[in-house]
N, C-alpha and C positions, 0 to 999 in steps of 0.2 A: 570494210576492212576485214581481214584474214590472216591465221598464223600463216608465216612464209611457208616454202615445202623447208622439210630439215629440220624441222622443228618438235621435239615429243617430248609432252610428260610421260614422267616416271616415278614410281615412286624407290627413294632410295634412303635407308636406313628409317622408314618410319616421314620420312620426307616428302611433300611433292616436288618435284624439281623439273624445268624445262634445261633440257643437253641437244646440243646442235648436233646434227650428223651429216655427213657430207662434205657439200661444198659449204654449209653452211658455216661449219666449220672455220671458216676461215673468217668469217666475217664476225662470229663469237665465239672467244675463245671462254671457255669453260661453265658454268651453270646460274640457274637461277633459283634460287628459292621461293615457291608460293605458297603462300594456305591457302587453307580450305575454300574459301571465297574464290580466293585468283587464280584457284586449279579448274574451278567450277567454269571461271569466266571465259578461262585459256581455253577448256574444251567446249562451250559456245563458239567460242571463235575459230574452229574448225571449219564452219562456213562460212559465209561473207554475210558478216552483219553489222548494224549501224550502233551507236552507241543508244541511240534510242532504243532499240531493238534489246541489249543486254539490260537497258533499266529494267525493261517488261518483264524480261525473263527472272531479273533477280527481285521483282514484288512478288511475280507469282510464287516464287520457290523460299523466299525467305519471310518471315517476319517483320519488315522494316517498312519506313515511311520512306515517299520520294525523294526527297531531299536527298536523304544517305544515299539509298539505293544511285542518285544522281552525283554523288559525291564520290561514292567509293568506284564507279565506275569511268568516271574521267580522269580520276589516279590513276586505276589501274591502265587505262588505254596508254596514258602518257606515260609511264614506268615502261608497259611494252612496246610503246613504238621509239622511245628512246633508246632502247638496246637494239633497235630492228629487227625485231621478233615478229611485225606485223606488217603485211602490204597493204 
């Protein structure tokens, strides 16, 4: 899985935030708010990676045990694939 094309964070007002551009555009209309975690996770997912793949990356970089790290990662998948922010 991968962010679609049209898709960027940015940060706006102190914010991270994903804004479609494009054709994306039309298929979401206005933004999304993430923190710091789900900015981190959004820009792993620049590539095509598995959800396996993001737990690994968020043991190595953060402090947490599996579980979470397994928790807060299939949140987040299902928050962004529910917008279609992901292919």
């Amino acid at each position: 899985m991968k962010v679609k094309e049209g898709y960027l964070l940015r940060e706006v007002a102190g914010s991270k935030v994903v804004l479609p551009i494009g054709e994306a555009t039309l298929d979401f209309n206005g933004m999304a708010t993430l923190n710091e975690t789900g900015a981190f996770l959004f820009e792993q997912m620049k590539q095509d990676v598995t959800e396996d793949d993001l737990v690994k990356i968020m043991l190595e970089t953060y402090d947490i045990d599996e579980e979470t790290a397994k928790n807060d990662v299939k949140s987040f998948v299902e928050k962004v694939k529910g917008a279609g922010i992901i292919e």
